[in-house]
C-alpha angles and dihedrals in degrees: 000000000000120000087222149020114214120211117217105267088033087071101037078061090041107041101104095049095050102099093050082052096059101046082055104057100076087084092057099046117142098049126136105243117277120216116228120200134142119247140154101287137150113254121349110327145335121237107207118178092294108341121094113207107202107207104255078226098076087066096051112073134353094295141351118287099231087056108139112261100215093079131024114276125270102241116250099258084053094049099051089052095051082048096052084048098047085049091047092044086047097058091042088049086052096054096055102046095041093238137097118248130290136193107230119105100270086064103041106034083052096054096038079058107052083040093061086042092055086050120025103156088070088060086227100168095050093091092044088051090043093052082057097053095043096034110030079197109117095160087065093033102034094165080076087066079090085082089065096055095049087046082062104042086059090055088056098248116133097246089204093057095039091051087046088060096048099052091044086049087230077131139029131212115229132220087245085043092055090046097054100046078055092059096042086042094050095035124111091251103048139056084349091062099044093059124089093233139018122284126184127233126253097265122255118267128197126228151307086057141154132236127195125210129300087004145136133213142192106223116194120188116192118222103298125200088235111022119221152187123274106218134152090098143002114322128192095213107003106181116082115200118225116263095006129106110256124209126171137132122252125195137187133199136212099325104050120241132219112221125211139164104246121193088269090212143064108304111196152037124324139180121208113234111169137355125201127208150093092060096307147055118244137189132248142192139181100017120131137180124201114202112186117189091235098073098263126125133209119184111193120198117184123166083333133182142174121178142123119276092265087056098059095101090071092045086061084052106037146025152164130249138179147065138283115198117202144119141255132233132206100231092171145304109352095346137117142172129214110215147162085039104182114185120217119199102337103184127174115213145175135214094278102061106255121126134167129189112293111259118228125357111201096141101061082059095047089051080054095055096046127096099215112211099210130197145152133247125178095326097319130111108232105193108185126182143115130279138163086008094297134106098248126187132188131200119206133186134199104283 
C-alpha cells in the first residue's frame, strides 16, 4: 500500500524529490495513505487527520516567504519533502503517544528529526538547528526544537523515547534539565557544529528580563558595586562578583521566568551572639550588623562586648559604643566581604559615665581582610573566615 497519495498539483511540486521520498519511506511503513494536495495555509503546510495541505506558496517562486533567514533557504521542492516527512513522523509519533499532534517543540523538533533521518542527504534539520542557535526561543520556533533531539542523542539518551515519555507525561523536564540541554544546544560542540555555515548566537541581555517559555538566554551583567545572585529562574553560573563582568546562560521552561540580580547575601539586620575561635566560644552583646540590599553596611555597637566566659566581669564594668559605615561585596558562591569600614565615633566607656576614644582598632581592619563564607541554619547567620590567623566563626541572630 502507498504512503501517499499525491494530488495533481502536489506532484507536479513534488516531482524532483520523489525519488529521495521514496528511499525514505521505508522508516514510516504501516501508515495508513496520506493524502497530499496544495491549498491556502499558514506556514508551510497543515497536517489534518490524514490529509497533508501543502501551502500553494511553495509553487509559486524559488522557495517559501516565511523561510528562516539565518541560513539560506531550503529550496521549495526541499521544503515540500521535509514537509511530507514531518506529516508522516507526526502521525507515527501519535500513534505512539495516543494523542493527536501538537505544535509545541516536543512534537515538532521530534518530526523534523526523524524527517532529516529518513533524508539526509536534503540537509532538512540545519535550519531547525540554526533557529536554536539565533534565536535560543523554542516556544515561538518549535522545529528547533531538533537541536534538542540531537543534544540528547550525544548524551546518549534515545530522543524518540525521551520525547514518548514526556508527551505521555510518564516523565518531566526539569528546569536543570532545560538548562542543561541550552548549554549543550549553544556550545561549540553542539547544534553549531552540526550546521553547514556559521551562524551567531542570539546576543547577551542584562536583567530584569523576561524569558518566554522553553527558552534560553545569554545574560550578560556589567561590573556591579555589590555583586549579587541572579535568580527568578535556572542559571548556568548564578553568582556575580562584585566588580567583575558577568556572563552565563539562563532557561525556562514552560512557564516562562523573569529573571533579576537579587542582593545574593543576608539582607537585614543581624546581632551578633556568639563567636568561636582561637580554641574557645565566647559571648557577645550589643553588636549589630546592618546588611541593605543595596550593598551598604552599618555596624552598631552599643554598650558592646565580646569575650570569653572568664572575661564577663569586665563586660559588667566596660564596653564599647558607636558606628562603623561601610558596604558589602559578593566575592562567589556564598561568600561576602565587608569593606570601606569607617568608624564614626568609637568610644569605650565604663558605669559611671565616663568614655574616652577606642584604642586601637585592628579588628575592624581584620573583619576587612577576610573573605566570610555565610549560610543559614535554622534562622541563624553563620559568617566563617579566617582572621588573626585563626578560623573564626560568628553566629547572628534577627535583630
Amino acid at each position: 500500500m502507498p504512503l501517499f497519495h499525491l494530488h495533481a498539483d502536489a506532484e507536479a511540486l513534488l516531482q524532483p524529490v520523489l525519488p529521495v521520498l521514496s528511499g525514505a519511506l521505508q522508516r514510516f511503513e504501516g501508515q495508513a495513505p496520506l493524502a497530499v494536495r496544495l491549498g491556502e495555509v499558514p506556514g508551510f503546510h497543515a497536517l489534518e487527520g490524514d490529509t497533508l495541505t501543502l501551502s500553494r506558496r511553495l509553487a509559486e517562486g524559488l522557495h517559501h516567504p516565511d523561510e528562516p533567514d539565518a541560513l539560506p533557504p531550503l529550496d521549495r521542492w526541499r521544503r515540500a519533502a521535509c514537509s511530507v516527512l514531518e506529516a508522516l513522523a507526526l502521525r507515527a509519533l501519535a500513534a505512539e503517544v495516543g494523542a493527536p499532534p501538537g505544535p509545541d517543540w516536543r512534537w515538532q523538533g521530534a518530526a523534523l528529526d526523524q524527517a532529516d533521518a529518513a533524508a539526509p542527504a536534503l540537509g532538512l534539520a540545519a535550519h531547525g538547528l540554526a533557529l536554536a542557535v539565533s534565536t535560543g526561543d523554542l516556544g515561538a520556533h518549535p522545529r528547533a526544537g531538533v537541536a534538542v533531539m540531537q543534544a540528547w542523542r550525544a548524551r546518549g539518551i534515545d530522543p524518540q523515547a525521551r520525547v514518548v515519555a514526556l508527551l505521555r507525561e510518564d516523565e518531566a523536564l526539569s528546569a536543570q534539565d532545560w538548562l542543561q540541554l541550552g548549554q549543550r544546544v549553544l556550545s561549540p560542540e553542539g547544534a553549531l557544529a552540526a550546521l553547514p555555515a556559521p551562524v551567531p548566537r542570539r546576543a547577551a541581555e542584562t536583567p530584569p528580563l523576561t524569558l518566554p517559555p522553553w527558552s534560553w538566554r545569554p545574560v550578560r551583567v556589567d561590573p556591579h558595586r555589590r555583586g549579587g545572585r541572579l535568580a527568578g529562574t535556572a542559571v548556568a553560573e548564578p553568582w556575580v562578583r562584585a566588580g567583575q563582568p558577568h556572563a552565563t546562560l539562563a532557561s525556562a521552561t514552560q512557564a516562562g521566568a523573569t529573571l533579576r540580580l537579587g542582593p545574593g547575601g543576608p539582607v537585614g539586620a543581624w546581632e551578633l551572639a556568639s563567636l568561636s575561635g582561637f580554641g574557645q566560644i565566647m559571648g557577645a552583646r550589643g553588636i549589630e550588623l546592618d546588611f541593605q540590599a543595596d550593598g551598604r553596611l552599618q555596624m552598631v555597637l552599643a554598650d558592646s562586648f565580646v569575650g570569653p566566659v572568664q572575661a564577663l566581669g569586665v563586660a559588667d564594668d566596660f564596653g564599647t559604643s558607636g558606628t562603623a559605615m561601610g558596604r558589602w561585596t559578593v566575592t562567589g558562591p556564598g561568600r561576602l566581604r565587608m569593606v570601606d569600614l569607617v568608624p564614626m565615633g568609637l568610644t569605650v566607656h565604663d558605669r559611671e559615665g565616663m568614655a574616652m576614644p577606642a584604642g586601637d582598632q585592628g579588628w575592624l581592619h581584620e573583619v576587612q581582610r577576610a573573605e566570610l563564607r555565610w549560610s543559614l541554619v535554622d534562622g541563624r547567620l553563620h559568617l566563617q573566615g579566617r582572621m588573626f590567623n585563626a578560623d573564626v566563626e560568628l553566629r547572628l541572630k534577627r535583630a
